[in-house]
NUKEMAR-934368 format. One record per residue (C-alpha): x negated, y negated, z negated; chain. Coordinates in steps of 0.5 Angstrom, whole numbers. Layout:
BEGIN
(atom (X,Y,Z),A)
...
//
This chain:
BEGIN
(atom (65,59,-118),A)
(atom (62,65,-121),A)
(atom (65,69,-115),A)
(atom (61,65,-112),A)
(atom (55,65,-114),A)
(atom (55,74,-114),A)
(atom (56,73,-107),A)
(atom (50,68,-106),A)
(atom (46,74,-110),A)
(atom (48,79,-106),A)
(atom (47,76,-100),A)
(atom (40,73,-102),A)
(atom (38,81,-104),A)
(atom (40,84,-99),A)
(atom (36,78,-94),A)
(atom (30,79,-98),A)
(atom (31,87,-97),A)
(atom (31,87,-90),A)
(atom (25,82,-89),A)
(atom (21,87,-93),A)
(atom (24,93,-88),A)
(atom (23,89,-83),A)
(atom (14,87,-85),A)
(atom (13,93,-87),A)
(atom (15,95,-78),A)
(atom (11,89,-76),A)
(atom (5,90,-72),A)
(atom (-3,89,-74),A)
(atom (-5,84,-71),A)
(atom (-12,86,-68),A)
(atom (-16,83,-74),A)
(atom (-12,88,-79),A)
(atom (-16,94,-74),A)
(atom (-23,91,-75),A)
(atom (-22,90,-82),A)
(atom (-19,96,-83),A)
(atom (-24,99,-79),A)
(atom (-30,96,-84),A)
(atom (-26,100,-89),A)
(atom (-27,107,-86),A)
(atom (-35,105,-85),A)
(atom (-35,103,-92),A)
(atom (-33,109,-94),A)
(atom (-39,113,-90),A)
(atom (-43,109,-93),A)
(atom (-41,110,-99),A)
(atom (-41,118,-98),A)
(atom (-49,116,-95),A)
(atom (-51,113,-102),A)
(atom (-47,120,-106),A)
(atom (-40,117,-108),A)
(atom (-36,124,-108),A)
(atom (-29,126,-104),A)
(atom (-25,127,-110),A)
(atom (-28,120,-113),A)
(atom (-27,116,-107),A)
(atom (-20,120,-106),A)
(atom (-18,119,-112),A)
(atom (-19,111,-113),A)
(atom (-15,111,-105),A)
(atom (-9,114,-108),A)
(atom (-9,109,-114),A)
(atom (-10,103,-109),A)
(atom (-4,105,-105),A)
(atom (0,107,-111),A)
(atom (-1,99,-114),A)
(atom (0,97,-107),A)
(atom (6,99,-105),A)
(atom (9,95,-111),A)
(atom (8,89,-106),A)
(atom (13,87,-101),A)
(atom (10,90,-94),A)
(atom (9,82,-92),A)
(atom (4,81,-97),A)
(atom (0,88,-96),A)
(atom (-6,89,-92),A)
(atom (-6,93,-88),A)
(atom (-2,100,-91),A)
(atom (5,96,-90),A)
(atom (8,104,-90),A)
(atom (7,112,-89),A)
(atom (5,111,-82),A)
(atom (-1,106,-84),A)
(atom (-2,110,-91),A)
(atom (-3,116,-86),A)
(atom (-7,113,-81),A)
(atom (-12,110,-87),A)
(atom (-12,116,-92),A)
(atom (-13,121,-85),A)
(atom (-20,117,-84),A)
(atom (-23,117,-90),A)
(atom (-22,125,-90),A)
(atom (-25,126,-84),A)
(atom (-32,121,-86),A)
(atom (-32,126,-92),A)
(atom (-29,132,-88),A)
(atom (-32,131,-81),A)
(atom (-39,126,-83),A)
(atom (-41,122,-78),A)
(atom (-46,116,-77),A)
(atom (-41,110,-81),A)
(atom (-41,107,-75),A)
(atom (-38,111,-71),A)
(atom (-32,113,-76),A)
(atom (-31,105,-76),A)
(atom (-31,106,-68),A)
(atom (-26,112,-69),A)
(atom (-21,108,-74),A)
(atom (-21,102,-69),A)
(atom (-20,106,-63),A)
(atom (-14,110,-67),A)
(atom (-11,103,-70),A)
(atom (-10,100,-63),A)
(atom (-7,107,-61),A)
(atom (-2,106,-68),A)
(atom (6,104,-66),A)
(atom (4,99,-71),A)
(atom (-2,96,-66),A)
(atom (-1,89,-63),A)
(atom (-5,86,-58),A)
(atom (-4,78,-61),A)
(atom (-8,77,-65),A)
(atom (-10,71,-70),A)
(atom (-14,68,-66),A)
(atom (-11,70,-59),A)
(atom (-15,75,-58),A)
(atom (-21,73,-55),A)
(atom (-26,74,-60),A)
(atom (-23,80,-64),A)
(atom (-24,83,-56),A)
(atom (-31,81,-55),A)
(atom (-32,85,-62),A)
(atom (-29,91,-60),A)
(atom (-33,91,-53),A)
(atom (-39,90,-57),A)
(atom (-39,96,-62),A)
(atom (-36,101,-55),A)
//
């Protein structure tokens, strides 16, 4: 019985490992590039109104220490390095490079789709997370 139950353990951890392996390689939908692009412009306004690199740097590092204590399943967004990267790399660049917010947000989503983690589905089939992307373009 005990053996048992040790195996039961073992094999529901191991399980639950792979899911989180396996969320943290799924794809964005479409929704989670917009988002994320919203982020990116919210982050040039922040600039704009006088918030600092090294503030806004700094809370960033801070959001994603606490986020990685998630599972990848139940993240926005940064489920691992390569979306830490991808994030982390735009908000440089609105400090590092300013343009209007806008534009960052544009960049960041045209860099989202272009990302391995990028899928074309989304949430609601595409079609008005396609006609959002033509109207900022």
């Amino acid at each position: 019985m005990r053996a048992a139950l040790v195996i039961t353990v073992i094999s529901a951890t191991l399980g639950s490992t792979a899911l989180a392996e396996d969320a943290a390689m799924q794809p964005h939908p479409i929704e989670e590039c917009l988002e994320g692009g919203e982020f990116i412009r919210n982050a040039a306004l922040s600039r704009d109104n006088g918030i600092s690199r090294e503030f806004f740097m700094s809370r960033l590092i801070e959001d994603l220490i606490a986020i990685r204590s998630f599972p990848p399943a139940l993240r926005w967004f940064v489920r691992n390095e390569i979306d830490e990267a991808l994030l982390t790399g735009a908000v440089e660049q609105v400090f590092d490079a300013p343009q209007p917010p806008r534009r960052h947000e544009i960049e960041f989503v045209d860099k989202c789709m272009q990302s391995p983690a990028w899928r074309l589905d989304s949430v609601d089939n595409g079609a008005a997370a396609q006609h959002t992307i033509s109207a900022m373009r």
